[in-house]
ROSE-317164 format. One line per field, with one value per residue (C-alpha): residue in one letter; x, y, z. Coordinates in pm, whole numbers, m for minus. Each point is the difference from the previous one (the first is absolute). Example, Ala and Ser with C-alpha at 12.3 -4.5 7.8 and 13.67 -1.06 7.14 Angstrom:
resn	[a_s]
c1	[1230_137]
c2	[m450_344]
c3	[780_m66]
***
This chain:
resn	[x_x_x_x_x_x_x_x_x_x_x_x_x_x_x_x_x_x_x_x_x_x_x_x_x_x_x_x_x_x_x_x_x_x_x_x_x_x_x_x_x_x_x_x_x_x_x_x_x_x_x_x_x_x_x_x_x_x_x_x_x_x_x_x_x_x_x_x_x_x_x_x_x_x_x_x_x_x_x_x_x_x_x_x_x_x_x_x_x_x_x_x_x_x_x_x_x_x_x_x_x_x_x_x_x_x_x_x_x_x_x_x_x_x_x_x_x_x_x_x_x_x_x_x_x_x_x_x_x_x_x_x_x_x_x_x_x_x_x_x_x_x_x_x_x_x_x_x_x_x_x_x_x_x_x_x_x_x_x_x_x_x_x_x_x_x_x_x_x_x_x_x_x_x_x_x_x_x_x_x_x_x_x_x_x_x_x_x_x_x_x_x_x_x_x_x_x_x_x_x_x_x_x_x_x_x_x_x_x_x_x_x_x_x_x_x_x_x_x_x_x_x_x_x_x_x_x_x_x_x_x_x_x_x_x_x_x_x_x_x_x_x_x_x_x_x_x_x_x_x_x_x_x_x_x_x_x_x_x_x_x_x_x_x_x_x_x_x_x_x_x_x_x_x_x_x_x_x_x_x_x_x_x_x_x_x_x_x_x_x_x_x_x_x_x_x_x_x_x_x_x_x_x_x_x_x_x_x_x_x_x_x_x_x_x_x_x_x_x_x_x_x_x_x_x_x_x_x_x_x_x_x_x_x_x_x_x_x_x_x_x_x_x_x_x_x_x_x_x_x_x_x_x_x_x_x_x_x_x_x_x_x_x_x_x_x_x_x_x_x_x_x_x_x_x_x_x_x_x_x_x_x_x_x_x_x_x_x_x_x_x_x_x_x_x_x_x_x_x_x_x_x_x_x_x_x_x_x_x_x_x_x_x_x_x_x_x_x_x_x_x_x_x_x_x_x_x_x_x_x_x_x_x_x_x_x_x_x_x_x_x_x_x_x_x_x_x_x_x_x_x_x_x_x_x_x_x_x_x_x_x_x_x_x_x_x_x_x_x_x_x_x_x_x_x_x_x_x_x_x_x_x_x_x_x_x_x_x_x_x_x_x_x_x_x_x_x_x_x_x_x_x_x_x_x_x_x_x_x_x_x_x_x_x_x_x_x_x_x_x_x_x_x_x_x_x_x_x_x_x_x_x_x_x_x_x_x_x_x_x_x_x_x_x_x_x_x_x_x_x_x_x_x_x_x_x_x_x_x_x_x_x_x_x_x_x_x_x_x_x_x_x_x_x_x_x_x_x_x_x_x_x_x_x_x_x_x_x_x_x_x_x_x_x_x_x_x_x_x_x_x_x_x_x_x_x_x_x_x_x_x_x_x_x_x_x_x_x_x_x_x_x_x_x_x_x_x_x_x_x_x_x_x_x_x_x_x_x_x_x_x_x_x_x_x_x_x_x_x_x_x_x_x_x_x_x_x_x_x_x_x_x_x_x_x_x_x_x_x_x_x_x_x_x_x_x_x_x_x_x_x_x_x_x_x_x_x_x_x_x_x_x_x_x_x_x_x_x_x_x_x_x_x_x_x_x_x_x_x_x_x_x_x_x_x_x_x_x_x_x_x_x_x_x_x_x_x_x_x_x_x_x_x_x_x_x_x_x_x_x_x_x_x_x_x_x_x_x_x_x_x_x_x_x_x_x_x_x_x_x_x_x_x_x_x_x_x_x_x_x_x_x_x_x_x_x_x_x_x_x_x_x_x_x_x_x_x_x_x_x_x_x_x_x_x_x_x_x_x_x]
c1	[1252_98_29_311_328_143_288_m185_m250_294_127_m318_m42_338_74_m384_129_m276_m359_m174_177_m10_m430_40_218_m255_m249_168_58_m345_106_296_m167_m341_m132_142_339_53_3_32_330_153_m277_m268_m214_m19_357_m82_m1_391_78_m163_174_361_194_m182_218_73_427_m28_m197_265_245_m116_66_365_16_m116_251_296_m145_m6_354_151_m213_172_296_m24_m134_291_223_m225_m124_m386_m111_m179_242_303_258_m173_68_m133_m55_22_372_97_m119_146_336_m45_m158_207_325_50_m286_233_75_m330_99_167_m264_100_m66_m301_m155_27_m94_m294_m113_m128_m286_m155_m285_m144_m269_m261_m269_m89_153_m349_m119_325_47_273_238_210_238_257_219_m79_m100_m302_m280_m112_m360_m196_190_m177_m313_236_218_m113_m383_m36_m31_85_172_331_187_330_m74_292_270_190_184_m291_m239_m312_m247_m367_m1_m234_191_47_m360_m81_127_m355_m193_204_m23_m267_m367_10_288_156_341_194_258_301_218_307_149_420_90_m117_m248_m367_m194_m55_m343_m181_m344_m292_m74_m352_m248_m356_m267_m310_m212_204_m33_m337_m75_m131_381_10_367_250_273_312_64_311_m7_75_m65_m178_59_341_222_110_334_252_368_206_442_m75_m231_48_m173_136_218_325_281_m115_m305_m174_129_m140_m143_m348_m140_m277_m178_m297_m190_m119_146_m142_303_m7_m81_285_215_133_268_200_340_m82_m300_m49_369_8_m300_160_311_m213_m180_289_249_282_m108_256_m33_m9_m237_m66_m302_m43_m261_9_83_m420_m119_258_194_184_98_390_m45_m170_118_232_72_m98_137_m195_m51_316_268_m201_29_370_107_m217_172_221_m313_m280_104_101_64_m84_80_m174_m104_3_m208_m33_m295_m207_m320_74_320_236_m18_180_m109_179_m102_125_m61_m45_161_m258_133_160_262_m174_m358_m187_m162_m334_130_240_m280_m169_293_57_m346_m25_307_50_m360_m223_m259_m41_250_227_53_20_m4_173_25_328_m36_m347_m202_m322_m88_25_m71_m59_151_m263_246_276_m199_m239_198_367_m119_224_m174_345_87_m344_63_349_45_m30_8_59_m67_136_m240_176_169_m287_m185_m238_m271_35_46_m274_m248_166_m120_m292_59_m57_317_m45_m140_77_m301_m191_87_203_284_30_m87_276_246_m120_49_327_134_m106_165_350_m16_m61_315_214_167_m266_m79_332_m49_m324_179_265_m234_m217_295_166_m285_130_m265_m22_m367_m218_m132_m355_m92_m96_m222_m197_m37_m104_m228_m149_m62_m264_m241_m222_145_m319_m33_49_279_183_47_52_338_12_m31_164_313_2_119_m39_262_267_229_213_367_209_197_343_26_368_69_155_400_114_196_352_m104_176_154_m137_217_m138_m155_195_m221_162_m195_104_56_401_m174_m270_m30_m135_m110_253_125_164_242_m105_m399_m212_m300_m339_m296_m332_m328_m313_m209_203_286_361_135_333_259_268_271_74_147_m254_m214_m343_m198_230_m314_m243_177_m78_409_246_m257_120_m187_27_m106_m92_21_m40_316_m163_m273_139_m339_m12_65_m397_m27_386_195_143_m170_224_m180_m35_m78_m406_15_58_m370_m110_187_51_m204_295_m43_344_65_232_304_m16_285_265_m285_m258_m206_m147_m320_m71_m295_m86_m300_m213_219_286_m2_188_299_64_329_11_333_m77_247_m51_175_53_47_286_151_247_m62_m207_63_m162_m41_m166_m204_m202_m353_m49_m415_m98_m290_m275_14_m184_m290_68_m215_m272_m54_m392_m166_m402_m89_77_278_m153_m97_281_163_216_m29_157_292_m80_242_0_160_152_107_295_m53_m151_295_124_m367_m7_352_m224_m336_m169_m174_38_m98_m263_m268_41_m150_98_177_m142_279_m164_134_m265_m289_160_30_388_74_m171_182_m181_115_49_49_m297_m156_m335_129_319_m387_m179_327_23_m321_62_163_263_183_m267_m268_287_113_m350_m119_308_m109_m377_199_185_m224_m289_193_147_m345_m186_278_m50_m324_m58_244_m126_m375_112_202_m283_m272_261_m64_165_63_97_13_m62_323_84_104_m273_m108_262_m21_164_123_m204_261_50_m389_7_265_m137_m284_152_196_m346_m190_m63_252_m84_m296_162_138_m263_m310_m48_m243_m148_5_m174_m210_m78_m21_m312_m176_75]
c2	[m12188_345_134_136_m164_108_212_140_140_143_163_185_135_61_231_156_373_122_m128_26_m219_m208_m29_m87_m309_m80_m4_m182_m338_m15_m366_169_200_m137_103_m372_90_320_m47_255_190_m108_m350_277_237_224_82_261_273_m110_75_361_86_m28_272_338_108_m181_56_m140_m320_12_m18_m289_m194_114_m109_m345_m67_163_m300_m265_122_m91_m330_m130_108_m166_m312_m14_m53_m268_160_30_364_m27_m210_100_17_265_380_175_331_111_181_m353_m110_197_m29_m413_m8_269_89_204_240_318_m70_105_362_m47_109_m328_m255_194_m83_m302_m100_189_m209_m280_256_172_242_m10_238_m149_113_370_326_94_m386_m93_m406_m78_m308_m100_m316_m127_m270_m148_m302_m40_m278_m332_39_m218_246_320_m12_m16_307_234_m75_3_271_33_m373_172_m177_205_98_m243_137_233_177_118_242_m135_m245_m50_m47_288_300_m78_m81_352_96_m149_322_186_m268_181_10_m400_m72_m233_m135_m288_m190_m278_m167_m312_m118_123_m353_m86_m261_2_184_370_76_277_177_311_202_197_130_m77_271_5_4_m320_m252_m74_m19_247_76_365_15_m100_m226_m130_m318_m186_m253_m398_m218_m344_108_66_315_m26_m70_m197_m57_262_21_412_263_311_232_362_m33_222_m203_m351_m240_m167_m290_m14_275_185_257_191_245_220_140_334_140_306_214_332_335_99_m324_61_m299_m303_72_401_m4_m354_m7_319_m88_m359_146_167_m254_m248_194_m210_m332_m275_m102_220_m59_155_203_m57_200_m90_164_m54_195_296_14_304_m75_m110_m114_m238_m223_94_m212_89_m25_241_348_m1_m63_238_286_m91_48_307_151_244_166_m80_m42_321_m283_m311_m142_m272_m74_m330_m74_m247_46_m223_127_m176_m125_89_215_216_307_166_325_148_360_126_317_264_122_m230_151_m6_70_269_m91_m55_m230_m166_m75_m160_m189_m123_m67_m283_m169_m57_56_m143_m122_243_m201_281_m246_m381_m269_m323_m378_m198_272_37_321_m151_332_409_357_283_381_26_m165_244_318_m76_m233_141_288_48_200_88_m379_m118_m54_m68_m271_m394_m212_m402_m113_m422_m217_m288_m35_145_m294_m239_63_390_13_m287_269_290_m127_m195_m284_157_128_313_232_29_m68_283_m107_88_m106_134_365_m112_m7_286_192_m160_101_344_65_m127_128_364_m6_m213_185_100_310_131_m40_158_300_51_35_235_216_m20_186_331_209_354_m17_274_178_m169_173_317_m107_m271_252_276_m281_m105_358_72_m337_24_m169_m214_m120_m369_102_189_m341_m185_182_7_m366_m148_259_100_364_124_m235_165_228_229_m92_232_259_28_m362_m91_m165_m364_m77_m106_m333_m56_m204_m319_m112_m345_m294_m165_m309_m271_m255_m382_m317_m221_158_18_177_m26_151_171_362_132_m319_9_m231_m285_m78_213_50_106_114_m95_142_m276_228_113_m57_90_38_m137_134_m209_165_m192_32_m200_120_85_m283_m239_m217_78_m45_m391_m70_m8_149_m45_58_79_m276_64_m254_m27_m176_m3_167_116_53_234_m102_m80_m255_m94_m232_48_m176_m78_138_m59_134_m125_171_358_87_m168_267_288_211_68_260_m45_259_m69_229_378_189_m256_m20_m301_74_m285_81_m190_m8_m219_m292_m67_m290_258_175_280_m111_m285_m1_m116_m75_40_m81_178_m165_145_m317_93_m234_m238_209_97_359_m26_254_m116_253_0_111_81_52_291_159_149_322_278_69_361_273_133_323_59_179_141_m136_m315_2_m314_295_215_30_348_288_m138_207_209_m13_196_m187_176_m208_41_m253_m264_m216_m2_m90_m262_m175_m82_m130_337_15_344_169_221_m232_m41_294_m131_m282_m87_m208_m194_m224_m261_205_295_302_157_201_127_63_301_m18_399_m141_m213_36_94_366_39_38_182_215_58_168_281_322_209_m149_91_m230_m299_20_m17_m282_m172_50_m84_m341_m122_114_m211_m288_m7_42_m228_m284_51_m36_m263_m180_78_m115_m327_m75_82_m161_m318_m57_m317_99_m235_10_m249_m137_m259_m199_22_274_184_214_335_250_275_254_m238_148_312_26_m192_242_371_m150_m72_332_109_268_104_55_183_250_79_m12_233_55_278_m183_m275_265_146_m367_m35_313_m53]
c3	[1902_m133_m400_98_154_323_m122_m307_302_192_m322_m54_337_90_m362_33_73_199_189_m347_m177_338_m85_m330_72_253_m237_m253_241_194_48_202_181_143_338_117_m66_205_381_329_28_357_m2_119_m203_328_m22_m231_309_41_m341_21_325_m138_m102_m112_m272_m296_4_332_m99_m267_244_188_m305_m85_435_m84_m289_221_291_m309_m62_313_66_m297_106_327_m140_m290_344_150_275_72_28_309_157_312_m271_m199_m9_295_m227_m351_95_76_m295_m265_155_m8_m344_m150_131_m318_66_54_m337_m126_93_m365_m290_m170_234_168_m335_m52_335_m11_m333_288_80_m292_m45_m327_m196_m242_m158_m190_254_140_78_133_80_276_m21_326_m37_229_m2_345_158_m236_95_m124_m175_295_232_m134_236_290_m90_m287_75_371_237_357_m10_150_m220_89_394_51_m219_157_m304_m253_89_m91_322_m129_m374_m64_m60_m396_m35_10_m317_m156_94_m215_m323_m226_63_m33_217_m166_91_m188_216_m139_190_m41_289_17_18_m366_155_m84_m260_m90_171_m43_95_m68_315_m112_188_10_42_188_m300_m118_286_m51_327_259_92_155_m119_m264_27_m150_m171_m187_m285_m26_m275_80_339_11_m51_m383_m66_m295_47_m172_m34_m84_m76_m234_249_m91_254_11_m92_96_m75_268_104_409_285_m22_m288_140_m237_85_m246_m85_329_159_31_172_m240_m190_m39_m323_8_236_m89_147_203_150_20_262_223_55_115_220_113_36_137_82_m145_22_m330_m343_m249_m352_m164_m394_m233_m347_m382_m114_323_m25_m300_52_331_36_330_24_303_299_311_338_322_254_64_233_m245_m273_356_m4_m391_m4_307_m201_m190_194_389_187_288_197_327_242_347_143_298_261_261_206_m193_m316_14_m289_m294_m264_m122_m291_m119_m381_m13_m392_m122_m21_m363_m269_m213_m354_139_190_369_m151_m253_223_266_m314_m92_354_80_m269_26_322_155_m276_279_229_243_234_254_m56_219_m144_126_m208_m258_m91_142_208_34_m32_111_m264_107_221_260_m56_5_309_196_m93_m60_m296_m257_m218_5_m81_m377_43_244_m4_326_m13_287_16_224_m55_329_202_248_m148_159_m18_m359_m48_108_m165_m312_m225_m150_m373_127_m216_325_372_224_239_298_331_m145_m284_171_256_m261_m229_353_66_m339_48_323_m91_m394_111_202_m248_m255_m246_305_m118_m427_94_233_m243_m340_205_94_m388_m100_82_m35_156_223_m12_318_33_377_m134_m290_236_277_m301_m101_295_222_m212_71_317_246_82_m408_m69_m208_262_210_m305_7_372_106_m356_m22_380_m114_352_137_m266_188_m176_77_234_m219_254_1_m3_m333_51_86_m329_66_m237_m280_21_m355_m95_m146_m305_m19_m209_9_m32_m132_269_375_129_318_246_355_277_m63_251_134_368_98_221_20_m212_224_m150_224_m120_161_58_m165_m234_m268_m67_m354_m50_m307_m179_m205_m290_m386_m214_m236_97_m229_184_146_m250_m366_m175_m32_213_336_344_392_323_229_343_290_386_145_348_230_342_246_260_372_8_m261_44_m209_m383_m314_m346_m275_m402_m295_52_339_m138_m64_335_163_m250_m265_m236_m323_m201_m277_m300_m64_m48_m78_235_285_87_241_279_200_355_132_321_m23_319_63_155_347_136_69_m257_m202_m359_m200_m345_m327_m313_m249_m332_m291_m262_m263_176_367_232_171_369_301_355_201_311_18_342_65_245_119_m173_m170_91_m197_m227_188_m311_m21_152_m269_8_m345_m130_m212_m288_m267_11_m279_31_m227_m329_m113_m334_m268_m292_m325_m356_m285_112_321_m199_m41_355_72_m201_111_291_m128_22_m365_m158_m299_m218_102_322_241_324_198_369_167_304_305_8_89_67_m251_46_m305_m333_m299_m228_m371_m88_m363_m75_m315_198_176_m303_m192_212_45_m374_23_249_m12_238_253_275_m174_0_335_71_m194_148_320_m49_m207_290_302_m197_m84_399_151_m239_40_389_61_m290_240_290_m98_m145_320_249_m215_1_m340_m219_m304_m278_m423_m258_m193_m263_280_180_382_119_291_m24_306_35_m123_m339_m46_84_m244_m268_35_m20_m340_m127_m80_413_22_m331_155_333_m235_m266_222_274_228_m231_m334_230_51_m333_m162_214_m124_m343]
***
């Protein structure tokens, strides 16, 4: 038998702060902790491989465990009412859930009683600030001690693949955590049933090295402690645990020691705090973060709820948000999905762009996530900006824009292969690229084409004649040089025709004077864009699609806000066929993506918008009566139209053209910027000031404009140093011709050469656009270089 009881031992590893003090208890109780008393993690020392392939960040290991104490959550729940979980009775889906097990939750919008709801999941720091320990407790279903190698100790059992309304299947996901617990990996884990019944069990997850098996093992593995062959427990009424305002009486207490937290993690109630918003973005339940007085004493916050990233988006609208709006779409690819896109105001009110990027950047995309794909909440997986600036092609946006896109509706077995089961990544495979080019296709028409247009256009920049100083440029290169078709095949100057001088300038239409928009919470009207009496009759090509407008008075966040959100439902009332096929079909709800790709947009400015598009499972000649239905409190507004399907389309005739047309990117308007342009600039994202030299503004790939900074420290310098006007106007010349060409052809190369470039942050790779490092090279010493060092000094350096 042991020195040491069975609660004393849970004591000392439960209040050890970090993995050292974790050894020395070890040490201290060898009769504990013989080689007899620690056996495989899972009942299999290979299942080490498992544990290694889970999640490959630690906040999203971290997240799997806050997931597993949300799923604990409503288990009790549903067992408090006597139902079994897995049973026909049971919540089909965590939205069914809440609203059985908590018909209060809208009450949780309150700061009061978010709180202390979110006191059932707590996040808890240990330890000194740079060897942080992490606590997670929840007052959920708990386990009986001779249950533990069945739940928290197996892997892959599918222990939940039944349940319908939590989100976890194969018991694995929270096992990844370990990877991240020191360089030992050590992981304590306590646990009393909800019920009261049975002891308070608890167990050590370590791992054991190669060197340390004794054996010829060509791996480690992981093992978990039991005492005379059993997992140690004694019965307990409460434990003083640290807790925030309660002991522990039943549920689980995780802690994982010494964990391995990204660089710069300074504290929970900040840092943690934001990337789990992130990370859960619309979780069903809230839960709190807690540091503590001995880690940061002058810190006077030191714990705040949290209740996703969505609901942070929503009370930061008014200083953060420019806008947001959403898409939801139904198509036979992958079903159903919602995509909801926040775009970020370029310039805060208090800050400069820089600093507002800065600002932005870590409180609302702490881990590189610009688009996120979530399942009940919980992201499964992201894109960085890559996505906006090569596949939107978006370069203004591409620091300003956040896309959730909600898989929760999608089909099974789509979204089963969208994603790995770490559920922290989506998988490479067709279709995932399916839907990364679905979401392309419909995004750049949606809404975000016109932020983009309009922010270009509220620039306002005169442009500066660039024909003559390319042509001045170029007449001079033989026409058989490398460098001569560089400019040929990549610009396509020769295909530039000057415009015709007597060209008639444009009938100037009356300008019609708009109404404003007084936007109502809850809709008094919806109807046809132009409605005609009778039968409203809507052609729809087979190969094509028809885009359908509502006029309405509700507020544009009407589907998307957390209170009080409505929708527009969209159902088939019947299916006429055409004289071949004969015969009319009653339709439903289910049988609107069997015959219809639908994109639905949310409000703008009194207008929804409804795209049709035809499946295979429609001919020519087919006639579809749709209802769109929008939901209101205590009504339903309705209209009926007729989708009538009708031949194909024919195809757009292209253009033929000699070259091909992949590397053209234009010649990039020139603009020339004074101090005096810098704030307009900078209203729309376009940094400005004495260190920066010039701006490149890109679509995708494709160089449009460059922005040359007349007032940058480097020429106001070199400027200071001449005399007479003549030398100025030259220098300024020699300034902005060098800066144009050098920015072009840096472009130009990089494109051609197809180069991906990327830079090391805190947070780990990011890749940057190409104009992002052109420009982050001219404000680092190269046009410095442009201006002081000819040709001549070149010259005269070399025969000194």
């Amino acid at each position: 038998m042991p020195d040491i009881s069975t609660e004393d031992l849970f004591k000392l590893l439960y209040f050890s702060p970090t993995e050292e003090e974790v050894e020395e208890v070890i040490k201290q109780n060898p009769n504990v902790f013989k080689d007899e008393n620690w056996f495989p993690l899972g009942g299999n020392e290979n299942m080490f491989g498992i544990v290694r392939n889970q999640q490959s960040s630690p906040i999203a290991a971290l997240v799997e465990k806050v997931t597993n104490s949300i799923d604990a959550i409503l288990t009790k729940k549903c067992l408090e009412k006597g139902v079994a979980p897995d049973s026909d009775e049971a919540p089909k889906s965590m939205e069914e859930a809440i609203n059985l097990f908590y018909p209060d939750y809208k009450n949780w919008d309150l700061k009061q009683n978010r709180r202390k709801q979110s006191e059932e999941i707590q996040i808890l720091a240990d330890g000194p600030p740079r060897n942080t320990s992490v606590i997670v407790y929840d007052n959920g279903e708990g386990q009986h001690p001779e249950k533990f190698e069945d739940t928290f100790l197996s892997l892959v059992r599918g222990n939940k693949i039944h349940i319908q309304f939590v989100q976890g299947k194969y018991n694995m996901g929270g096992s990844g955590a370990l990877v991240f617990c020191g360089k030992r990996r050590f992981q304590l884990i306590a646990s009393k049933r909800y019920d009261n019944t049975g002891n308070f069990g608890f167990t050590l997850i370590r791992q054991r090295k190669i060197s340390e098996s004794g054996t010829n093992r060509r791996s480690s593995h992981f093992e978990y402690l039991k005492i005379d062959n059993q997992i140690p427990n004694f019965p307990i009424t409460d434990l003083d645990l640290k807790l925030h305002g309660r002991n522990f009486n039943t549920g689980s207490i995780i802690k994982m020691y010494s964990y391995q937290f990204p660089t710069g993690y300074s504290g929970f109630a900040q840092d943690l705090n934001q990337s789990l918003n992130e990370f859960l973005f619309e979780p069903v339940l809230p839960l709190l973060t807690a540091d503590n007085k001995e880690r940061y004493p002058n810190n006077k916050v030191l714990e705040l709820d949290l209740f996703g990233l969505k609901r942070r988006l929503e009370e930061a609208q008014s200083d953060y948000i420019d806008t947001y709006f959403s898409e939801e779409y139904v198509d036979k690819l992958f079903g159903k999905a919602k995509v909801t896109c926040y775009v970020f105001k370029p310039k805060t009110e208090k800050h400069d762009v820089k600093k507002s990027r800065e600002i932005i950047r870590s409180r609302f995309f702490k881990n590189n996530m610009s688009v996120m794909f979530s399942i009940n909440g919980q992201v499964h997986g992201s894109y960085t900006t890559e996505f906006i600036s090569r596949t939107l092609k978006l370069n203004l946006l591409k620091d300003y824009l956040l896309i959730h896109v909600d898989c929760t509706e999608m089909d099974p077995d789509f979204r089963e292969e969208l994603f790995m089961a770490s559920r922290d990544r989506l998988k490479d495979g067709p279709e995932a690229n399916a839907l990364r080019e679905y979401l392309g296709k419909k995004l750049r028409k949606s809404e975000l084409d016109e932020i983009n247009r309009k922010r270009k256009e509220s620039i306002g920049l005169e442009n500066e004649d660039t024909t003559e100083l390319i042509k001045s440029f170029a007449k001079n290169l033989p026409k058989n040089s490398d460098l001569f078709k560089l400019l040929q095949n990549t610009l396509k100057l020769e295909e530039k025709k000057e415009e015709k001088k007597d060209r008639k300038p444009a009938s100037q239409k009356p300008k019609t004077e708009v109404k404003p928009f007084l936007p109502q919470r809850f809709p008094s009207l919806f109807q046809l864009h132009n409605k005609k009496e009778g039968i409203n009759i809507i052609s729809l090509p087979k190969n094509g699609e028809r885009t359908i407008k509502f006029d309405t008075d509700v507020a544009n966040d009407y589907f998307d806000r957390s209170e009080d959100s409505g929708d527009l439902e969209i159902s088939v009332l019947q299916i006429k066929r055409n004289a071949t096929s004969g015969g009319t079909e009653p339709g439903t709800k289910k049988e609107v993506s069997g015959v219809l790709n639908i994109a639905k947009s949310s409000p703008n400015q009194g207008t929804i918008k409804l795209t049709l598009e035809p499946t295979e499972e429609l001919n020519v000649g087919d006639e579809i009566e749709i209802k769109a239905s929008l939901t209101a409190p205590g009504q339903t507004f309705e209209e009926i139209i007729l989708v009538k399907v009708t031949d194909k389309e024919a195809p757009k005739q292209k253009i033929p053209q000699e070259e091909d047309q992949e590397d053209y990117i234009g010649l990039p308007k020139l603009h020339r910027v004074k101090e005096e342009n810098w704030s307009s600039l900078e209203e729309n994202g376009i940094e400005m000031g004495r260190n920066i030299v010039m701006y490149p503004v890109s679509e995708g790939d494709q160089l449009q404009e460059i922005f040359i900074n007349l007032d940058s420290s480097v020429f106001l310098n070199h400027r200071s140093k001449l005399k007479g006007e003549d030398q100025i106007l030259t220098a300024e010349r020699k300034y902005i011709s060098s800066v144009y060409f050098h920015t072009l052809f840096l472009y130009m190369i990089t494109k051609r050469r197809k180069y991906s470039i990327s830079v090391d942050k805190e947070t780990g790779t990011e890749s940057i656009t190409i104009d992002e490092y052109i420009r982050d090279i001219f404000d680092h010493y190269y046009s410095d270089f442009l201006l002081n060092f000819g040709m001549e000094q070149l010259m005269g350096a070399l025969e000194d």
